[in-house]
N, C-alpha and C positions, 0 to 999 in steps of 0.2 A: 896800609896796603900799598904795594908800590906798582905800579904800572909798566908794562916793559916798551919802550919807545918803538919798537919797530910794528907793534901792534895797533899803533895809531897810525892810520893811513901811508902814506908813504915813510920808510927809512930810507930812499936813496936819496944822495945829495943831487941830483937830477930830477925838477919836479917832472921831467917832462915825463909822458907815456913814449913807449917804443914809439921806434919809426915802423911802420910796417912796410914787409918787403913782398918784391916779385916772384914771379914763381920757379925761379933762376936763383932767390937769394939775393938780388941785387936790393937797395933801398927804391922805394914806390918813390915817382917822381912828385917832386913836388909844385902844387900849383900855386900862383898869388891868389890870396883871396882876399886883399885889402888894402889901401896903402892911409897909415894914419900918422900925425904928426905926435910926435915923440916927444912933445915937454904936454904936461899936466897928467900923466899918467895913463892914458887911454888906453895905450896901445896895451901898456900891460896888462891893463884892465880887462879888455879884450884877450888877450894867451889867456890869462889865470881862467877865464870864463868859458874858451875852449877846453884847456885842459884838464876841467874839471866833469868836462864829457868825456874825457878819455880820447881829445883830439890831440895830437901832438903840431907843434908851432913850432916853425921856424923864424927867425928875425933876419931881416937885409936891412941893410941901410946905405942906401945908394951916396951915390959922390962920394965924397968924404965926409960922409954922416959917420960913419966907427970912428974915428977920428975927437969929432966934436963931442959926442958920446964921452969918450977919455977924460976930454981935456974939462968938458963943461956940466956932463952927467946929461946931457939930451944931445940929439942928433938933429940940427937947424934944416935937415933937410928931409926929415921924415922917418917913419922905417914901415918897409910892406913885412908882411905876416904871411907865411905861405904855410899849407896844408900838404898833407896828403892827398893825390889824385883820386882817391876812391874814398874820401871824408870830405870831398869840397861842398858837393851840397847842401849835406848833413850843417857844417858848418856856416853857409851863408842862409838857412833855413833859423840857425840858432841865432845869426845874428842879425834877423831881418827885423824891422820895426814895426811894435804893437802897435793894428791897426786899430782907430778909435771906437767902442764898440757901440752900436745903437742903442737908441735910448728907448726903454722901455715904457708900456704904456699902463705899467701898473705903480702904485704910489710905494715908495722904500723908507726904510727908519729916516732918511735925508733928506 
């Protein structure tokens, strides 16, 4: 039985989701929602995790971070992640940190 590719989640070579636009058509502005350092994978880590909310990511990399990017495959100077203006929340909601949860006063398999 063969499988037809485009039926398994995305077939664009674009993972990202749309940008979404204004109500003019223009593209939704976008806001910073982060700024992470660009060697050990993080940042990416972070888009892949957005856009698997259906949030779309953009990447900056300030100074001449696209540069070192090139030359070295990381950007020494960081890269911010921006959102969509009407997903920013949503987005730092997704990426806020589990808070510790209380400890219960009943005994568990542990």
């Amino acid at each position: 039985m063969q499988h037809d590719p485009g039926t398994w989640g995305r077939s664009s070579a674009d993972p990202n989701p749309p940008w979404p636009q204004d109500k003019e058509g223009n593209p939704e502005e976008a806001c910073l929602l982060t700024a992470l350092s660009d060697a050990g994978g993080m940042a990416e880590l972070t888009a892949t995790q957005l856009r698997s909310y259906g949030i779309p990511v953009l990447h900056r990399y300030p100074g001449d971070g696209a540069a070192g990017r090139v030359i070295l495959g990381f950007s020494g100077y960081g890269v911010e992640l921006y959102v969509p203006a009407s997903r920013l929340e949503e987005a730092r909601e997704l990426l806020r940190p589990v808070e510790d949860l209380p400890e219960e006063d009943s005994e568990g398999p542990f």
